[in-house]
C-alpha positions in Angstrom: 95.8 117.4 117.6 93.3 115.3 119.8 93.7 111.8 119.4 91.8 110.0 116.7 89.7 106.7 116.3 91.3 104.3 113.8 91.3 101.0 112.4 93.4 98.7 109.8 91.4 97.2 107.0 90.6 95.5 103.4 88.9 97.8 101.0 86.6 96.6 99.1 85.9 97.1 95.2 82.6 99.4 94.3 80.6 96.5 92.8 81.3 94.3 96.0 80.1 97.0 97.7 77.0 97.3 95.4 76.0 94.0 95.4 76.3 94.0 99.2 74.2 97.5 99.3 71.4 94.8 97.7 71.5 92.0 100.4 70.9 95.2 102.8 67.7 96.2 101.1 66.5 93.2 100.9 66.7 92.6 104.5 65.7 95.8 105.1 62.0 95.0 103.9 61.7 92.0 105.8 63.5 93.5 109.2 61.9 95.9 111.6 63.5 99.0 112.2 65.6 97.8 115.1 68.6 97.4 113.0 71.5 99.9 112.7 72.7 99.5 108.7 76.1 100.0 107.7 76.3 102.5 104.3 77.5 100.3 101.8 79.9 102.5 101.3 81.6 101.9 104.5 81.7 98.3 104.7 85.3 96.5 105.0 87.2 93.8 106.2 88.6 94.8 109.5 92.3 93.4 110.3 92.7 95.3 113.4 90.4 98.1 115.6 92.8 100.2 117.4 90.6 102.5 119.1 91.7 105.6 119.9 95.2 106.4 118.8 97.9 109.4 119.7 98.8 111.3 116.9 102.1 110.7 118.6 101.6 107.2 117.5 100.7 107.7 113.7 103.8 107.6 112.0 105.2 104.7 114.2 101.6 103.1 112.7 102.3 104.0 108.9 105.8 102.2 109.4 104.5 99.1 110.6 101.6 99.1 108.0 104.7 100.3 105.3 106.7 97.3 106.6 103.9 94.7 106.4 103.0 95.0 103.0 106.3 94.4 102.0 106.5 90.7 103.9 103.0 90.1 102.6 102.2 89.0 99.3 98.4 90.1 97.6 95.8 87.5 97.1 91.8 87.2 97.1 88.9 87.0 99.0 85.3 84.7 98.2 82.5 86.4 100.0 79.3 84.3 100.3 76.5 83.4 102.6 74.8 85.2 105.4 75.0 85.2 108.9 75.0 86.4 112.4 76.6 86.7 115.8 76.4 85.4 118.3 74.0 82.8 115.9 71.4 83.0 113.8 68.9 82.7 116.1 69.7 85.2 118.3 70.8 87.7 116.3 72.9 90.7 117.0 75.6 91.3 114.5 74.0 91.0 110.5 77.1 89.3 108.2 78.5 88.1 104.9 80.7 85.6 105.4 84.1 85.6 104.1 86.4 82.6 102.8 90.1 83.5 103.5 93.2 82.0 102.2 95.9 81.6 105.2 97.8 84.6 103.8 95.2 86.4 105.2 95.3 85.0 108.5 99.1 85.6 108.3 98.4 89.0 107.1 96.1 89.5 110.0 98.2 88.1 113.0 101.5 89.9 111.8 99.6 93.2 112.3 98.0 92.2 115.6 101.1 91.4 116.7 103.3 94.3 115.5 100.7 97.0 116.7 100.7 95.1 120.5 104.1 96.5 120.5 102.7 99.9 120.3 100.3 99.4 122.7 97.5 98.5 121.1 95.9 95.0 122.9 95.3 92.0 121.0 91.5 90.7 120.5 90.2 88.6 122.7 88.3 86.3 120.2 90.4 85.2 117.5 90.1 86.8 114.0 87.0 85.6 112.6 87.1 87.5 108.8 83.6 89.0 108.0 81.6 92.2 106.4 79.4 93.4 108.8 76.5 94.5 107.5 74.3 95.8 110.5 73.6 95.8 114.0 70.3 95.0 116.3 69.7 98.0 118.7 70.4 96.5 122.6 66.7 97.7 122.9 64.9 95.8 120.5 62.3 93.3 121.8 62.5 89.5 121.7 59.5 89.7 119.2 61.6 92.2 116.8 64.9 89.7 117.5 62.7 86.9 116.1 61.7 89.2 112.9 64.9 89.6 112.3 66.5 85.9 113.1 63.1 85.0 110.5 64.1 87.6 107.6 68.2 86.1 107.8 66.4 82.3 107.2 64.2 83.7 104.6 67.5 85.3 102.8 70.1 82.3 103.5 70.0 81.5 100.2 72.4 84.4 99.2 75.2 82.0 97.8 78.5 84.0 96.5 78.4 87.7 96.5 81.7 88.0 94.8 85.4 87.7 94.8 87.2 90.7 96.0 91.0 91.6 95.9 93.8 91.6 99.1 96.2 94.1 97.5 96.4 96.9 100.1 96.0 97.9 103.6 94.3 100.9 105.0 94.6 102.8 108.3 91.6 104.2 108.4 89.8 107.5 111.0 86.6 107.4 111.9 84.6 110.0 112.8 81.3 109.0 115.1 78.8 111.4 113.1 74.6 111.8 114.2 74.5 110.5 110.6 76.5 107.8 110.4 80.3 106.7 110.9 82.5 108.4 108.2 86.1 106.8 107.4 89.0 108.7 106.2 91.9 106.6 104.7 94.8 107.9 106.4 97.7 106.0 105.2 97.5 102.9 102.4 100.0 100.5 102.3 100.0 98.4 98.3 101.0 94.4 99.3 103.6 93.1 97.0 102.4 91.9 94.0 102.4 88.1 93.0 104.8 86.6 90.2 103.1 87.8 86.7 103.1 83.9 85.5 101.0 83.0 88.4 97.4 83.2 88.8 95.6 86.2 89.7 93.2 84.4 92.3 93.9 82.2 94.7 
């Protein structure tokens, strides 16, 4: 088996993924065609973009995503507002934001750290928790940048988009496609549960 492209993330629920399917559109009318959508269907919270991995490597990679979930307890994400790398008004990187609690963070850093032990290098940048909903082609102009830094101002007002669950990890594949990206879950990993007397958001 060649090796494979894969990533850790957050699924989302089908109605987040819905309601974030309308932000797109309704960018999409106000953007020019410079910018690279994500599917709706493919958007997720990345923990951890491994790159390509050795299928050598994959079980050693299910164990440390089946021994995680067992230290890690599940909890919730709010996802509101819009914006953009590097900022918003020199847009490259389209976003919703996302309000984390720290378990996340936790979640997050334990993973970083036990897949640097496979080999896998730690980001840069710290962990910066977001839904990335498109990309501006390295080709567009400065004029179509501006369209686009003008549509995200016009659509700031997007307030909260939803609240969406942390109750698994996925190791995802994905397959670099003319039509798109598509992800196959590979191994899912169920975080433990939280005492049944205590609230089911935090």
């Amino acid at each position: 088996m060649d090796a494979i492209r894969a990533f850790i993330a957050i699924p989302l629920p089908v109605e987040i993924r819905n309601r974030l399917g309308m932000i797109i559109e309704q960018l999409q009318r106000k953007t020019p065609p410079v910018v690279r959508w994500v599917a709706p269907e493919n958007i997720h919270l990345t923990l951890k973009f491994l790159g390509s991995i050795s299928p050598g490597n994959l079980d050693h990679l299910k164990q440390v995503l089946a021994s995680e979930a067992t230290h890690h307890t599940a909890s919730s994400l709010c996802l509101e507002g819009l914006g953009a790398f590097p900022n918003r008004n020199r847009p490259r990187v389209l976003w919703v934001g996302v309000k984390a609690p720290p378990a996340l963070f936790e979640l997050q850093q334990s993973i970083d750290r036990e897949t640097a032990r496979l080999g896998y290098p730690s980001e840069e940048r710290g962990f910066s928790p977001h839904l990335t909903l498109g990309r501006i082609s390295p080709h567009a102009s400065p004029g179509e940048v501006r369209q686009v830094a003008e549509a995200l101002a016009a659509c700031s007002q997007v307030g909260e988009v939803g609240i969406a669950p942390v109750a698994e990890i996925i190791l995802f594949r994905s397959d670099l496609n003319p039509g798109g990206a598509v992800y196959t879950p590979l191994f899912k990993a169920r975080l433990k549960t939280k005492n049944p007397l205590s609230s089911s958001v935090s």
